[in-house]
C-alpha positions in Angstrom: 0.0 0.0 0.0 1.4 3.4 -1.0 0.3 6.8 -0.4 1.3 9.6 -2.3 -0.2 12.6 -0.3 2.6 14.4 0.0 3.7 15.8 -3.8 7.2 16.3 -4.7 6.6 17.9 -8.3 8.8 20.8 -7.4 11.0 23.0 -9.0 15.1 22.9 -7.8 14.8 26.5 -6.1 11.6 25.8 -4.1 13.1 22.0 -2.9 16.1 24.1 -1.8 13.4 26.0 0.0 11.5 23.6 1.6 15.2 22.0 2.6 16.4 25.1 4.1 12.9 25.3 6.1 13.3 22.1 7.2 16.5 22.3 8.7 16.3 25.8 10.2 13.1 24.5 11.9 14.7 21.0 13.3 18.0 22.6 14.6 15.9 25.5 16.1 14.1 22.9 18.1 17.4 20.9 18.8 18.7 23.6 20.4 15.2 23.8 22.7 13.9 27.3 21.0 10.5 27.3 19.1 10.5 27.2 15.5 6.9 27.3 13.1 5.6 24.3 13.9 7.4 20.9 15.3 9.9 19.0 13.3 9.2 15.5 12.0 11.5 13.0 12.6 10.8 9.7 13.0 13.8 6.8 12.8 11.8 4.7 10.7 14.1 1.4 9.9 12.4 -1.5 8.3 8.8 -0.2 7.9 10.5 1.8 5.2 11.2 -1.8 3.6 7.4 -2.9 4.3 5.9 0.6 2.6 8.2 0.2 -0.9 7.1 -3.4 -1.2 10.9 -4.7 -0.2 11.4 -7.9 2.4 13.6 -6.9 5.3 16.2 -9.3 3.7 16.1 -6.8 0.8 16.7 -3.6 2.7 19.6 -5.0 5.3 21.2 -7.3 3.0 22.2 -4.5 0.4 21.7 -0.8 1.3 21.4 0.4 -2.1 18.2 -0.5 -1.7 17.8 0.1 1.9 18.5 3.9 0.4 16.2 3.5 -2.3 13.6 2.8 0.5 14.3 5.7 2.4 13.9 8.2 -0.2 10.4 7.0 -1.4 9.1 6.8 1.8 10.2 10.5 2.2 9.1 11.8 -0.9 5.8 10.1 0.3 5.1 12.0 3.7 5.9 15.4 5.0 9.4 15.2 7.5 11.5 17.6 8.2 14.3 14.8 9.1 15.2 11.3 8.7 18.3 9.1 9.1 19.4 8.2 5.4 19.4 4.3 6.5 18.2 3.5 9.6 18.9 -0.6 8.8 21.6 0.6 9.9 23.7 -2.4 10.2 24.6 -4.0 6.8 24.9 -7.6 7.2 26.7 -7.9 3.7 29.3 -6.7 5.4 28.7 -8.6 8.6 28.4 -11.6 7.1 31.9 -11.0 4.5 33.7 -11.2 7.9 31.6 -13.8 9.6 30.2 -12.0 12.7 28.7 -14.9 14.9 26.4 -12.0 16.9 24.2 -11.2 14.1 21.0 -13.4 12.9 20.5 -12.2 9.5 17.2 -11.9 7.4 17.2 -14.4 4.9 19.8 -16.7 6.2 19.0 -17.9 9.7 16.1 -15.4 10.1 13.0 -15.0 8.0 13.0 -12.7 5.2 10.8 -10.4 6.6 12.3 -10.2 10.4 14.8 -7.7 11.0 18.5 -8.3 12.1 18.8 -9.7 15.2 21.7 -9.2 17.6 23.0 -12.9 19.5 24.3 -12.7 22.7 26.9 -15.7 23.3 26.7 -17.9 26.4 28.2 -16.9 29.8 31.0 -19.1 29.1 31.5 -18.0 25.7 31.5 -14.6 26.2 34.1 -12.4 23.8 36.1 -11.1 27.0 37.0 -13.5 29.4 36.8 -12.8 33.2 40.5 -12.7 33.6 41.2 -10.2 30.3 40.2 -6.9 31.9 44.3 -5.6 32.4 44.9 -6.7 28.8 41.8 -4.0 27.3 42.9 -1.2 29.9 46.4 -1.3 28.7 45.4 -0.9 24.6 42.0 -1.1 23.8 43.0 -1.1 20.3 45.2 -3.9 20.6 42.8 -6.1 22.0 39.9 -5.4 20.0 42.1 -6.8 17.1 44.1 -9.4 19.0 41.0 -11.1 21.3 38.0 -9.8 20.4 38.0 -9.7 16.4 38.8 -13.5 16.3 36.5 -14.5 19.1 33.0 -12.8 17.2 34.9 -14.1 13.4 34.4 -17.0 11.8 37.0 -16.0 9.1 40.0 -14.8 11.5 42.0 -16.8 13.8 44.2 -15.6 16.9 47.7 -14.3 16.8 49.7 -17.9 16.8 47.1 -20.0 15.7 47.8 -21.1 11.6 46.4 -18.3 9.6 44.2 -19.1 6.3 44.0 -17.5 3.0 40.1 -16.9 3.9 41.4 -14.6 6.7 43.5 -12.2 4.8 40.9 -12.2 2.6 38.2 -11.4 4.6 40.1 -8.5 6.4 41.1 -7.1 3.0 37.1 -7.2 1.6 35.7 -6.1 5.3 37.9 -3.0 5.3 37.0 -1.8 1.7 32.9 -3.3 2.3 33.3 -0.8 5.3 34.6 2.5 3.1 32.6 1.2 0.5 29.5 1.6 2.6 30.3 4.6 4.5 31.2 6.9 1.6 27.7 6.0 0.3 26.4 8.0 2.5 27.3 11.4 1.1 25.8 10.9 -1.8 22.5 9.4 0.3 22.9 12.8 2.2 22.4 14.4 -1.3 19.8 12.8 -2.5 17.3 13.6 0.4 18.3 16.9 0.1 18.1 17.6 -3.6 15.1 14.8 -4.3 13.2 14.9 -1.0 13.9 18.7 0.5 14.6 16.7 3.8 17.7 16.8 6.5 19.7 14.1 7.7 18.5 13.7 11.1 21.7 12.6 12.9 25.9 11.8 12.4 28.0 10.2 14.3 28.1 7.4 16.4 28.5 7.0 20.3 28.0 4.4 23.0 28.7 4.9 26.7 31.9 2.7 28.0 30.3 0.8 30.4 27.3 -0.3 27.3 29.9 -1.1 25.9 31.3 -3.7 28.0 27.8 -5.4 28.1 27.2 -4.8 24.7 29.8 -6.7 23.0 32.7 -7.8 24.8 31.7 -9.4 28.4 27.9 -9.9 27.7 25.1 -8.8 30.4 25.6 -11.5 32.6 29.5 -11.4 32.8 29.1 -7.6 33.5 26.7 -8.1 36.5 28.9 -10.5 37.6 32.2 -8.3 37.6 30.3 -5.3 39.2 30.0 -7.4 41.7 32.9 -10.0 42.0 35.9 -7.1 40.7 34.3 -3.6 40.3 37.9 -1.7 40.0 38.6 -3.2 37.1 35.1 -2.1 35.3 36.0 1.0 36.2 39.1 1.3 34.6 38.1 -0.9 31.9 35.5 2.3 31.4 38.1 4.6 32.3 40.4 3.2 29.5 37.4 3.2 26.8 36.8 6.6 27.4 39.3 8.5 24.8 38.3 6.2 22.3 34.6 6.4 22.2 35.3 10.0 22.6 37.7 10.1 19.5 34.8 7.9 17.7 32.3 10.2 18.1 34.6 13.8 17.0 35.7 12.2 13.9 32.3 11.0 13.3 30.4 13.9 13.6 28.6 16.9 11.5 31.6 18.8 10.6 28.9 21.6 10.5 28.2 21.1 14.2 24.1 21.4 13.4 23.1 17.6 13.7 23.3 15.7 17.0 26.0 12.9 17.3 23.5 9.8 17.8 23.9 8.0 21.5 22.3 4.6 21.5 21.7 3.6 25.6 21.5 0.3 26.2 22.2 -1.1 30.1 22.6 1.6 32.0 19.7 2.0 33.2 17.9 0.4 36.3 16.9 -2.4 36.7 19.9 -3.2 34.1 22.6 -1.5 36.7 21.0 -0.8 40.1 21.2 3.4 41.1 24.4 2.4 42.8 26.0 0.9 40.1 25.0 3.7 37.9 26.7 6.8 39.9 29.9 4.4 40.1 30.1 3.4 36.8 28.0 4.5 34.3 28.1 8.3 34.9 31.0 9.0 36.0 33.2 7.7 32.3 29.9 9.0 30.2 29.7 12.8 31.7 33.2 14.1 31.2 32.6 12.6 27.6 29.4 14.0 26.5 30.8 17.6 28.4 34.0 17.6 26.4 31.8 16.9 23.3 29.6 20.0 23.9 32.7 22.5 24.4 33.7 21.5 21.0 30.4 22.4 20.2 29.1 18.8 19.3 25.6 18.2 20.8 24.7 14.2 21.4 20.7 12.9 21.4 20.5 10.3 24.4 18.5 7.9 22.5 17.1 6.5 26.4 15.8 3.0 25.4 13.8 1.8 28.0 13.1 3.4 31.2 15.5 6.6 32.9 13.2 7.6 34.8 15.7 7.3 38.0 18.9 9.2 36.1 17.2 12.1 35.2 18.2 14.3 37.8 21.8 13.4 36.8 21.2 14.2 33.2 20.0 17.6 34.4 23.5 17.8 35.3 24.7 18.7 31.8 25.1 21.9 29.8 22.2 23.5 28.6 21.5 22.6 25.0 24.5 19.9 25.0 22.1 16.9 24.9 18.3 15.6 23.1 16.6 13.5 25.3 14.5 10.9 23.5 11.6 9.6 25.3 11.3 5.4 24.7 9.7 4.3 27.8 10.3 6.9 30.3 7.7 9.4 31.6 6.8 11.9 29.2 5.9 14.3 32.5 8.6 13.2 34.7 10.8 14.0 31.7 9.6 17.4 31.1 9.3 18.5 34.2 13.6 17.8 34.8 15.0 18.5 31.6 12.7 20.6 29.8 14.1 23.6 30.7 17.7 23.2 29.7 17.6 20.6 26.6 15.4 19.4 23.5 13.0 16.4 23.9 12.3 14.1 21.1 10.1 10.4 20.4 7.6 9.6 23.3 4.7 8.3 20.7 4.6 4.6 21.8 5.4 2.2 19.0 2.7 -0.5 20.1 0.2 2.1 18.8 1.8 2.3 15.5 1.7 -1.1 15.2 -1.9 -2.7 16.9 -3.9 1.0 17.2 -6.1 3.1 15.1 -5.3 6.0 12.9 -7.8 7.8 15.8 -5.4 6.5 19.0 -2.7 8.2 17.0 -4.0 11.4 16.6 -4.7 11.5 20.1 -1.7 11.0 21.5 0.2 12.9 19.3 -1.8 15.6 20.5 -1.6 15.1 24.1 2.4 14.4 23.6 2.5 18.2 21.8 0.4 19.6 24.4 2.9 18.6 27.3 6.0 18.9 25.7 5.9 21.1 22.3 4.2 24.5 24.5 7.3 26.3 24.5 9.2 24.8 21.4 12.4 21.9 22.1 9.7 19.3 20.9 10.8 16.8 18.1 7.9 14.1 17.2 9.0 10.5 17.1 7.7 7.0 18.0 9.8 5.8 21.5 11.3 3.4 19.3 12.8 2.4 16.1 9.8 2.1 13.4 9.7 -1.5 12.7 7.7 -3.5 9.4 5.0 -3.9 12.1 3.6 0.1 12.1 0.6 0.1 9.7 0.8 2.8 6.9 -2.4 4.3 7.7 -1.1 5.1 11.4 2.2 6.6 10.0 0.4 8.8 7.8 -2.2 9.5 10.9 1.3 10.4 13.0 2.8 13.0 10.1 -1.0 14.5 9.5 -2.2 15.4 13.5 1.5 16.7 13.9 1.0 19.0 11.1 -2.4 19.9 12.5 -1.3 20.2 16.2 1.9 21.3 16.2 1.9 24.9 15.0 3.1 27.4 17.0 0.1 30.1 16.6 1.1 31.4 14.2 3.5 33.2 16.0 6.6 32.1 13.4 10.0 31.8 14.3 11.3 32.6 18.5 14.9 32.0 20.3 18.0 32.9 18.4 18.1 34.8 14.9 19.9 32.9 13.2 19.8 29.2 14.5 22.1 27.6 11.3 24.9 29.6 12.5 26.8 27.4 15.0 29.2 29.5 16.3 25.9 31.3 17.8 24.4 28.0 18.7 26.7 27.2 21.1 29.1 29.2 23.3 32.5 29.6 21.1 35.8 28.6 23.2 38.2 30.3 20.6 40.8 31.9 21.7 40.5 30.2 25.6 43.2 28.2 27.1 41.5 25.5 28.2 43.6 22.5 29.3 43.2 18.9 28.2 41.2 16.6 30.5 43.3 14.0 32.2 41.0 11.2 30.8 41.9 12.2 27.7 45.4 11.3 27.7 46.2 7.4 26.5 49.1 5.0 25.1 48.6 4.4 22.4 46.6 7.4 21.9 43.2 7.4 20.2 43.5 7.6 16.7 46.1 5.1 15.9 47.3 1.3 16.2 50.7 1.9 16.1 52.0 5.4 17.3 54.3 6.9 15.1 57.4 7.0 18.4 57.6 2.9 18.2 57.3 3.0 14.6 60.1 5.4 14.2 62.6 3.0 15.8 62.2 0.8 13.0 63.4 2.6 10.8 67.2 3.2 10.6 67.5 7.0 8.8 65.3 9.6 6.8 67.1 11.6 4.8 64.3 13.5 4.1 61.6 15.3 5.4 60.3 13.4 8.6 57.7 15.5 9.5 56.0 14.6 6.3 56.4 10.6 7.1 55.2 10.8 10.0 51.8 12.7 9.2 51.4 10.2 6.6 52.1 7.5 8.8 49.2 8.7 11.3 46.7 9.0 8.3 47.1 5.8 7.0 47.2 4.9 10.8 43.4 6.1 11.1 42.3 3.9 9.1 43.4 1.0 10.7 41.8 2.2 13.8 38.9 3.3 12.4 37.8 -0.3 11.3 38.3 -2.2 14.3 36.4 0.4 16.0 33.2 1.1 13.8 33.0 -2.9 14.1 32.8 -2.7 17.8 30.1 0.3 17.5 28.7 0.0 14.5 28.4 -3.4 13.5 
């Protein structure tokens, strides 16, 4: 079933218009001011798949298609914002370097089930109990020495005979990896130019201790450390931070107007008791998401599940610095403590998209604008990732009551004059001496495998210019780190 409601038979200069609208009125609510009317956003993932008439196999097993999706969805409704491929995850890839914690569509999944993530066994867990000095002395190291042949079927440990496949598999990963990530500008492009619509996020980010549980001791083995040896999760976090840090930077909007996207995963009670979460938790994501926000990079908490009980602690944070998306945490509770100081996004509960009426929708998307949209900051969303189980009708139902409810009187644009400027978004730094954080500071540093001082004693004499081998060195260096890393977050 396809609607086609919302008519893109415009001219170049007006979809440059209606782009230029869009973003000025999403960034002027991301930075909690009142724009026309709310912004439009929602993460829609593989309903996209279900509206073009495309299986989920389809849309996550080659994200061509995944961004052909996108863009006729778009062109079909009225957002202001959208990620350019929320199947985010291509399992082409995933499967090219046999990643055992994915269950793909159309391999061991259905065809029309989304991705599914695989959490190993206790005993089988990608981190063993006993490995925790080994990741705080180089992360980096042990990503590619332990972990990457633990979660690979194609590579094998350092002294173990190495295969042909394996080579192979690195080689193809790596270029699958660029392949797929330089996509993306032109995907950027093309919602822009065909569709008059912003890309709703860049960047990735995930807090160290989510980490930890995410993909390298499992749930269980975490519990059981915070219990059994809590000093070393807390260094193990401590020694995580610069690099999820350095992750996220390089990652980012270089236009600093687009939040750096923050998935939140087990940090939250009953995951991590309160305790566990002012030990742990807070204390190696703060610094990070503060240090972010003086260089003028703002990060959306994407809160899945329930945060009620942290949200005093959020409150904590720079004004404007963070979005808070509501999943399943109070919509009032949420409004009442960081209202004031930051953006709120999501809240419309997905089980409505998917079993309610087109009525049910209208309703709440009224009573979520009424609560939080009264003084701008508002960005609609579903409290989850839009799945192939949200019926078309309630989608459309979502986009129209927004439209109807969600302007502003009239009263046009409020808050700063010129909201796509950054440096008057957030409060400039330049020209401030403001000394590195301590956390910061790592060997090997963030950035690299191999720092350029150990490399340097391999070689014997340059006769030339140094400076110019070494800055080479580091940027072929980069890359290097960057795939081992975007595998631990991204994939």
């Amino acid at each position: 079933m396809q609607l086609n409601t919302f008519s893109r038979r415009l001219t170049m200069d007006t979809m440059a218009t209606r782009y230029q609208n869009c973003l000025k009125r999403y960034v002027t609510a991301l930075r909690n001011e009142k724009p026309d009317c709310v912004p439009i956003r929602p993460f829609v993932a593989e309903f996209t798949a279900r509206y073009c008439g495309f299986t989920c196999q389809q849309v996550t097993h080659d994200y061509r298609i995944a961004f052909d999706a996108v863009c006729q969805t778009v062109k079909d409704f009225d957002w202001d914002a959208v990620v350019p491929n929320m199947v985010y995850v291509w399992t082409g890839l995933a499967q090219s370097l046999g990643l055992k914690y994915y269950g793909i569509p159309g391999i061991e999944l259905d065809p029309n089930t989304g991705f599914q993530y695989k959490e190993p066994p206790e005993d089988q867990a990608f981190m063993k109990e006993d490995e925790y000095d080994e990741l705080i002395a180089d992360p980096t190291g042990f990503l590619y020495e332990k972990w990457l042949p633990r979660v690979s079927t194609e590579v094998v440990e350092p002294g173990k005979p190495a295969k042909v496949r394996t080579y192979q598999a690195l080689v193809k990963t790596a270029m699958a990896m660029y392949d797929y990530f330089y996509a993306f500008g032109p995907q950027i492009e093309r919602l822009k130019n065909e569709c008059g619509t912003v890309s709703a996020i860049a960047g990735i980010f995930k807090a160290p201790l989510d980490i930890i549980a995410d993909k390298l001791r499992g749930y269980i083995g975490l519990t059981m450390d915070l219990l059994i040896q809590p000093d070393k999760v807390l260094k193990a976090c401590e020694a995580l931070m610069p690099h999820l840090h350095h992750v996220a930077k390089t990652t980012a909007d270089p236009n600093k107007l687009v939040p750096i996207g923050f998935w939140m995963h087990r940090g939250c009670t009953p995951f991590v008791t309160r305790e566990q979460f002012h030990k742990f938790y807070w204390p190696t994501l703060k610094p990070i998401i503060e240090e972010l926000w003086r260089e003028r990079q703002q990060v959306l908490f994407y809160a899945e599940g329930n945060w009620d009980d942290h949200l005093e602690s959020f409150a904590e944070l720079p004004e404007k610095s963070i979005v808070f998306h509501i999943d399943r945490s109070s919509p009032e509770k949420v409004q009442k403590i960081l209202g004031e100081k930051f953006c709120i996004s999501g809240g419309l509960p997905n089980a409505i998209l998917a079993v309610g009426t087109p009525k049910e929708v209208r309703e709440q998307c009224k009573k979520l604008i009424k609560l939080l949209a009264k003084d701008g900051g508002y960005i609609m969303d579903a409290s989850a990732i839009i799945q192939n189980d949200a019926k078309v009708e309630n989608i459309q139902a979502f986009t129209e009551a927004t439209r109807e409810y969600g302007i502003y009187n009239g009263m046009g644009w409020s808050g700063i004059d010129n909201v796509l400027n950054s440096e008057q978004t957030v409060q400039s730094t330049d020209g401030l001496h403001i000394q590195k954080p301590s956390w910061l500071s790592c060997y090997p540093p963030a950035g690299v495998c191999v720092p350029w001082e150990e490399k340097r004693k391999e070689i014997p004499q340059i006769k030339g210019d140094e400076l110019l081998v070494e800055q080479i060195w580091n940027g072929i260096e980069a890359h290097g780190y960057t795939f081992i890393w975007q595998m631990l977050l991204s994939f």
